[in-house]
N, C-alpha and C positions, 0 to 999 in steps of 0.2 A: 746732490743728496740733502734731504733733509735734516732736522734736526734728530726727530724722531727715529729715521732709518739711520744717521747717524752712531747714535745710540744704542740700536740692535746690531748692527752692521757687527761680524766675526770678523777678525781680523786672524790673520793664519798665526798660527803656533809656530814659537821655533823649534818645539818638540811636542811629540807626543805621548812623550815618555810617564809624565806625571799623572796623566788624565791614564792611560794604559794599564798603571798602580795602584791606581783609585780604585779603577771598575772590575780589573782579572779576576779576584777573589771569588766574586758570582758568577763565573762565567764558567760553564762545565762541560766534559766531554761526554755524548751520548753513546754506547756500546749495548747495542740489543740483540738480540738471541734467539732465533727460530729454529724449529724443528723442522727439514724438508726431506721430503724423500728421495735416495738417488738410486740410479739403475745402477746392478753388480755384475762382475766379470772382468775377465782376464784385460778390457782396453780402459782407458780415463775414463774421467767423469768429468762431462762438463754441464756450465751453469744451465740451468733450464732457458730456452730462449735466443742462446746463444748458437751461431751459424752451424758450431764445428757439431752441438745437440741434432741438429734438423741433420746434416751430411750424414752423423751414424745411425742415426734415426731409419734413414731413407737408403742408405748401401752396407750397413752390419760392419761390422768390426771383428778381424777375426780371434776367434777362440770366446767373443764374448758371447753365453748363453741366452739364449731367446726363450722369451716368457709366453703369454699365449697369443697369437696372432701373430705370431713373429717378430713381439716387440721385445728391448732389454726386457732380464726379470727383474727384480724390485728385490735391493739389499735392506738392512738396515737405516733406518732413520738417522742423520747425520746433522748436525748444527752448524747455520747456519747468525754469519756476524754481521754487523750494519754497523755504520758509524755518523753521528751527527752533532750538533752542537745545541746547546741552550741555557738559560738564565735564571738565578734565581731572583723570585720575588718578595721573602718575606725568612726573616728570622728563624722560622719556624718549618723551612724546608719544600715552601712549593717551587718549584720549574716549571719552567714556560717554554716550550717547543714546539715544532713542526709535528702535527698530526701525523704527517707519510715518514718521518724518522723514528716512530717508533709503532705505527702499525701493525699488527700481525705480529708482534712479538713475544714472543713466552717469556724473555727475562729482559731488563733494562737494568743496566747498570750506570752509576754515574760517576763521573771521574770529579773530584774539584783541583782547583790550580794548587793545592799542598801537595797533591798525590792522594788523597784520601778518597777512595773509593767506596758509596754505598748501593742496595738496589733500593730502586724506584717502584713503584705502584702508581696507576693510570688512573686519574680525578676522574678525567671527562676528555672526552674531544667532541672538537666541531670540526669534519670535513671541510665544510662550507670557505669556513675562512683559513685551511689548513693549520689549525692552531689545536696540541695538548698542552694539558695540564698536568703534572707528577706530582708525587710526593715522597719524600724523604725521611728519616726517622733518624735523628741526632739527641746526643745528649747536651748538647752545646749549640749556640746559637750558631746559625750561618752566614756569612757576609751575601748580604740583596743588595740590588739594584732597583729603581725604581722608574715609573712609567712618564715619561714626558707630553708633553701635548704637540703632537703631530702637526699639529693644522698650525703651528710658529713656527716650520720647518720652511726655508724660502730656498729655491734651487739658487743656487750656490754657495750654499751654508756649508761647513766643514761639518763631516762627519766621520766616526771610528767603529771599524766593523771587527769584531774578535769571535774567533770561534776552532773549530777543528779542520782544515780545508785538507782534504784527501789523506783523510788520517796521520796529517801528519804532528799531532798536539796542538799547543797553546798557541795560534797564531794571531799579530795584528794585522788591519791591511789601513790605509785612509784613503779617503777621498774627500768629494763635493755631493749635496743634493743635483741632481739632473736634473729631474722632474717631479713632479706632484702628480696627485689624482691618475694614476696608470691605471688600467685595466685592463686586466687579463681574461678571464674567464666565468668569474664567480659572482653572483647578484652582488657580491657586498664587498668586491673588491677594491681596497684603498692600494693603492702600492706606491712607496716612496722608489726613483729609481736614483739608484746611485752609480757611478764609477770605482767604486772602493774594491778592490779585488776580492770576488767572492765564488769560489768552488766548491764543487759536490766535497761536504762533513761541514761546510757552513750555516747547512740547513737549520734552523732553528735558533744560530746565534743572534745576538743582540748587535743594533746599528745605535749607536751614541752619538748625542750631540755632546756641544764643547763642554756642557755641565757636568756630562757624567748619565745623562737621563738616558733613556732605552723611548727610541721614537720610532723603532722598526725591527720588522722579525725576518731576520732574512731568508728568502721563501725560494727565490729562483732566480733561475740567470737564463738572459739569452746568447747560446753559442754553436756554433757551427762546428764547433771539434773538442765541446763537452769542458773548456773551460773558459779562464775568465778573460773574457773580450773587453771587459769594462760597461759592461750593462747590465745589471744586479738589479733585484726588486724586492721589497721588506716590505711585507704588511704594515702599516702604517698604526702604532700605540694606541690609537682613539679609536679605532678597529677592535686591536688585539684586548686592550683592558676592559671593555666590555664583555666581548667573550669568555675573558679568564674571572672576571668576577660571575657570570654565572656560574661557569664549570664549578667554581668554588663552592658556591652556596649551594646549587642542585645537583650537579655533575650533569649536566647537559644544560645546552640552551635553551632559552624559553622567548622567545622573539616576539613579539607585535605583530599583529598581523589584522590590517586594514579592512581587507575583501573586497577590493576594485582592479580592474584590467585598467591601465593607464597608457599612455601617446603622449611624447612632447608634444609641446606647442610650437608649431611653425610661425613663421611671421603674416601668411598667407591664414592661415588659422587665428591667427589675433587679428586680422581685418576682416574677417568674415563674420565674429563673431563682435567688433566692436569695444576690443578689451584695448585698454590704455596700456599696457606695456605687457611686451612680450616676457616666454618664462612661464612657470607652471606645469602643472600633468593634468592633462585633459580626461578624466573618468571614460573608457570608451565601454564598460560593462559593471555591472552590479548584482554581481549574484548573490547567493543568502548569505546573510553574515553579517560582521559589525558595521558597515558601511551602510548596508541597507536598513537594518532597523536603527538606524540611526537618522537615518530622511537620507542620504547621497543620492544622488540621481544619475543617469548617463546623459553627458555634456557639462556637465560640475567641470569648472574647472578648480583645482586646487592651488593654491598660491600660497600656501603657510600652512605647517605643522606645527604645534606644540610650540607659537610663539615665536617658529623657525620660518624665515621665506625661502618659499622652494623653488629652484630655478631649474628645475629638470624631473626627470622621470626617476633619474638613478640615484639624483639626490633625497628625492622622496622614498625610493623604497630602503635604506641606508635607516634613513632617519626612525622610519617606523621600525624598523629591524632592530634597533638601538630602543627602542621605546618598549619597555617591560610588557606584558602582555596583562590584561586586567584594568592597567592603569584607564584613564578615562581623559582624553585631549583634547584641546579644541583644534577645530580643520577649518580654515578660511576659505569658503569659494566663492566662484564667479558665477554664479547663475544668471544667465537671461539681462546680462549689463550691470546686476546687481550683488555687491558683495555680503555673504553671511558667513557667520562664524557659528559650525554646530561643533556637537560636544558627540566625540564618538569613544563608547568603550571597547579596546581593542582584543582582540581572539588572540588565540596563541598561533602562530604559522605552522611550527611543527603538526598539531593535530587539524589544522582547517579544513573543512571538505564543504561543498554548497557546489551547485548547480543553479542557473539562471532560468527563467519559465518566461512563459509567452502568452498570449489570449490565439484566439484560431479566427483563421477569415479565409473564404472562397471568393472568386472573382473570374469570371471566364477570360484569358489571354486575350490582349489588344496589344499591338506591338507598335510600341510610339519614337521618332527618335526625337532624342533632346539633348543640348549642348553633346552634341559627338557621340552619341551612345545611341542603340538600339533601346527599349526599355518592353519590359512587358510586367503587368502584377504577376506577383510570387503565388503558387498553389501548394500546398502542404506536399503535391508529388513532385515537382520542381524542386520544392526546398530538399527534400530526402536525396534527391538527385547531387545537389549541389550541395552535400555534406553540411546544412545548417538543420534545426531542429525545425520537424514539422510544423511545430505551433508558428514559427516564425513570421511576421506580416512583412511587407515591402515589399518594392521592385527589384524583379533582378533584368539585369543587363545581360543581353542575349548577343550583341556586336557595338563593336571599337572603331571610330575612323579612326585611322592610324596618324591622319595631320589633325585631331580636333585636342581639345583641351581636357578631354579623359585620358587619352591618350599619355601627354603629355608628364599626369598625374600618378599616371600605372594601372589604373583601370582595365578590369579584363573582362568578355566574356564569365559568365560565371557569379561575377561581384554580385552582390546583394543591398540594395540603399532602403536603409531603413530610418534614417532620420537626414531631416536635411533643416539648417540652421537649427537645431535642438529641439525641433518637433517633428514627433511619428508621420510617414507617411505609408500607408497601404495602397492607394490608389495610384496612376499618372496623372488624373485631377491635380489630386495633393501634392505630388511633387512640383507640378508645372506651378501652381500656387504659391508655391513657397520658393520657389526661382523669381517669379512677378512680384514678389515683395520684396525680396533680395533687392531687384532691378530697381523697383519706386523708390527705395530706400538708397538710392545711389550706391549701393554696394557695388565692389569690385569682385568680387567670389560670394560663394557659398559652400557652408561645410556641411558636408555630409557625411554620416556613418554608414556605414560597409563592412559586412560583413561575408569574409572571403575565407569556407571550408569551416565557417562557424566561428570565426578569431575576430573580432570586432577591430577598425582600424575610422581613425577621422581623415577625413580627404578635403582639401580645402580647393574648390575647381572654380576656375577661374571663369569670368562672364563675358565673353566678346562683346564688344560694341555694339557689332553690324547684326547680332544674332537678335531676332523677335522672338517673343514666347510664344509657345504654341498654343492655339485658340480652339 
């Protein structure tokens, strides 16, 4: 170990008592409140959803009264409790929770670790990254806690999870970081996973490092019999405090938003295209929007946001999503071997809408095959066939040798090649053209764009030796 990891290196606690006394004070229990409806009569009532609901549902319960179709009838409206956990952030009474722990609720109360009980009022939420915002009304200041920086988080770092787990109050658990960068489901999902025991009324509690700072929101766990197995996942601080600073300022989020269809970059894709190091988002569409009137092309590769290098696709839409909308950033790409830094002002995601257009071209059917494909040019009644837009130009592929190197690549009957090494092709001239330069150019592949049911995709196909151009 170095010096430097020396120096960062945790060393385990012999308690974690002190750090537990530090951070409890901000740390609150959620209890929310709906109104649902339940069916009335002489038998139970059970939860909606639940087995023993579908059994009386479907064979009646005796003496209980049927409504019309022969279902229960409908009593009074009946309240209905949830319980979860979350943080405060600031003196002045905001919390920070799980979106899904307080959804759909008519009243939020909130418990702090005195006993002191207020109700809450909903800032904002974001689905997206499962993260609300609350607020509180005190005459007195509140004990917070505050936001740490995620990305100094190294798997196997100590960390302290507090929250409410299965209603049972003020609870601690500890663990280790596991892992970094998880995803689960959501475009913007960061998740720290930890081992710290964490059960359904955890939802929304604070994950602490050894300082006391909140570097994760804990979101979910994965388990086989609904508790904790020791695999826990918290939205990750540099996630969550971007979202909680918009909610704040507008009560909803307001995101950045690019306006390009993006593909990683394969490494079969950086030889085809002659780029010095793998990494980046390959632009595979550009429809109206800030990307386009800004010069972006399709086959840009992007290599650098706002100053940032991008090494993926996921990390590129993260970062734009994090990038306020309005702002104005520079985009570094790879065009055509050469790099340029344009300046693009970004849309808001939330309201984005644009469609991508085409120019028209007729061609009567010739069916050619090349590197392993059948090929024929595309007709406006072909493209409608094959779910791309009429105006659309290129070849589509009509058959697949099942041993050639389309194959290979996942190529189908159906596919659509409308650029091959980052220039249009309409004709089989122009494709076979642009393979023979490939070839002279001692290229190993050639990339090609495809469009398959109208979803643009780069396909980096590989050039056999023994294979001649077709003349």
């Amino acid at each position: 170990m170095d010096a430097a990891q020396s120096d960062t290196a945790q060393v385990m606690p012999g308690s974690f008592a002190d750090l537990t006394e530090q951070v409890s004070p901000a740390v609150v229990n959620i209890t929310t409140t709906s109104v649902v409806s339940q069916p009335t009569g002489g038998g139970p009532a059970f939860p909606e959803g639940s087995p023993f609901s579908d059994l009386f549902r479907e064979f009646g319960f005796p003496g209980m009264p049927e409504g019309p179709e022969g279902g229960p009838m409908q009593r009074a409206p009946q309240r209905s409790n949830a319980l979860g956990s979350g943080f405060v952030i600031s003196a002045d009474g905001y919390i920070v929770t799980n979106n899904h722990v307080i959804d759909g609720a008519d009243q939020i109360e909130i418990e702090f670790y005195s006993g002191e009980t207020l109700p809450a009022k909903v800032v904002g939420t974001d689905p997206n990254t499962d993260v609300a915002l609350l607020k509180v009304e005190s005459d007195k200041a509140i004990p917070f806690v505050g936001f740490g920086n995620s990305d100094d988080a190294r798997v196997g770092d100590w960390v302290l999870a507090l929250g409410n787990p299965l209603g049972q109050g003020f609870s601690a658990s500890s663990g280790i970081v596991s892992a970094r960068n998880r995803e689960l489901s959501g475009t913007y999902d960061d998740y720290l996973q930890t081992d710290a025991a964490i059960n359904r009324g955890n939802s929304g509690g604070p994950l602490f490092n050894l300082n006391g700072e909140v570097i994760g929101v804990n979101t979910a766990i994965l388990s086989p019999n609904g508790g904790s197995i020791g695999i826990g996942f918290s939205m990750a601080s540099n996630v969550v405090s971007q979202v909680v600073d918009q909610l704040r300022e507008f009560g909803e989020t307001r995101r950045g938003w690019l306006g390009v269809m993006i593909q990683d970059v394969t490494p079969e894709m950086a030889e085809a295209m002659n780029l010095d190091a793998e990494g980046g988002a390959m632009i595979t569409d550009v429809p109206e929007g800030p990307a386009r009137d800004a010069g972006l092309e399709t086959g840009d590769v992007i290599v650098a946001f706002d100053g940032q290098p991008v090494e993926d696709t996921r990390g590129l839409v993260r970062r734009v999503a994090e990038a306020p909308s309005g702002d104005t950033v520079q985009v570094e790409v790879v065009r055509e071997g050469e790099s340029q830094i344009i300046d693009v002002t970004l849309g808001r995601r939330e309201t984005a809408q644009g469609e991508g257009g085409g120019s028209t071209a007729t061609e009567e059917p010739t069916e050619t095959d090349l590197l392993g494909m059948s090929l024929t040019p595309l007709t406006p009644e072909m493209a409608q066939e094959l779910g791309v837009s009429r105006d659309t130009r290129g070849v589509a592929i009509t058959d697949v040798d099942p041993e050639g190197a389309a194959a290979d690549k996942g190529l189908a009957p159906g596919d659509v090649i409308t650029d091959v090494n980052q220039q249009k092709v309409t004709t089989i001239k122009e494709l076979q053209d642009r393979v023979a330069e490939a070839r002279d150019a001692g290229r190993k592949s050639v990339l090609m764009l495809i469009r398959r049911g109208g979803e643009p995709l780069f396909v980096a196909l590989t050039l056999s030796e023994d294979e001649k151009p077709a003349e």
